[in-house]
C-alpha positions, -999 to 999 in steps of 0.1 A, spaced: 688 112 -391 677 84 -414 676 51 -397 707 23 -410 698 -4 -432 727 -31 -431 728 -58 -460 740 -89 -448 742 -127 -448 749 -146 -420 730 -179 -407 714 -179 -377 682 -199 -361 660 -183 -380 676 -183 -420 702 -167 -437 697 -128 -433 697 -106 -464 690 -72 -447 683 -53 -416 668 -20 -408 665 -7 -374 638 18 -361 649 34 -331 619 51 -312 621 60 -276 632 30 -255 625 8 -278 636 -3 -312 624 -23 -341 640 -45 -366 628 -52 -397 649 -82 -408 644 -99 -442 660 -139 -440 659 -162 -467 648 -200 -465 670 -227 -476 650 -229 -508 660 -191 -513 619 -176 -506 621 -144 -485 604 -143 -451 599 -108 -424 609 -109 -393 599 -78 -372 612 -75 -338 602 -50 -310 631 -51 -284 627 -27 -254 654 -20 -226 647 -26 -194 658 -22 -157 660 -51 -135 653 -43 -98 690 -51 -86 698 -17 -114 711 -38 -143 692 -36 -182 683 -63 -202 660 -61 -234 627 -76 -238 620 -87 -269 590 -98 -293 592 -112 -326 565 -117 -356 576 -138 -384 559 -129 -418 558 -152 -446 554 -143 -486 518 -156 -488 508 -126 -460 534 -98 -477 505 -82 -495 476 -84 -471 496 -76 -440 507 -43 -464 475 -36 -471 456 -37 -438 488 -18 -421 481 11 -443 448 10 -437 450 12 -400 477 41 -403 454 64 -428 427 56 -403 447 75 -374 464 101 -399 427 112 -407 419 106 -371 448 122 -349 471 140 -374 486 155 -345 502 123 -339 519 129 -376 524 169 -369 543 164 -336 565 138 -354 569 162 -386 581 192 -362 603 172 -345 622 163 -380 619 197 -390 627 214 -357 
């Protein structure tokens, strides 16, 4: 099942949001949210949020956020594909488990 990405625009704190793609993995999930200034120049937001158990049994989420700005698009890219060819050629077990599971 291929992972929802949701075009949208609404304003919140952090700009007006253009789209959304969420990565769920586990117990946690990603977003991948692409916002807009006011002067219309495209920003990333990426956003791990993981649910957890409070000791008196109810869940809340914990959540981290990296904003990414145009300037970085290219080098972040860049040295994010390096680092995942490095552990493809490394562990490609990692990959093979995750291909089986698909496939499976």
């Amino acid at each position: 099942m291929t992972p929802q990405t949701t075009i949208r625009r609404d304003t919140d704190d952090y700009g007006d949001q253009i789209l959304t793609k969420a990565v769920k993995a586990g117990r946690r999930t990603y977003f991948f949210d692409v916002r807009a200034t006011r002067g219309d120049d495209y920003f990333l937001t990426i956003t791990e949020s993981r649910k957890v158990q409070n000791s008196d049994g109810n869940y809340t989420y914990d959540r981290h956020k990296i904003f990414l700005y145009k300037e970085d698009f290219e080098k972040f890219s860049d040295g994010l594909a390096e680092v995942v060819d490095f552990i493809r050629r490394s562990k490609p077990e990692f990959f093979e488990r995750r291909r089986e599971a698909v496939e499976g």
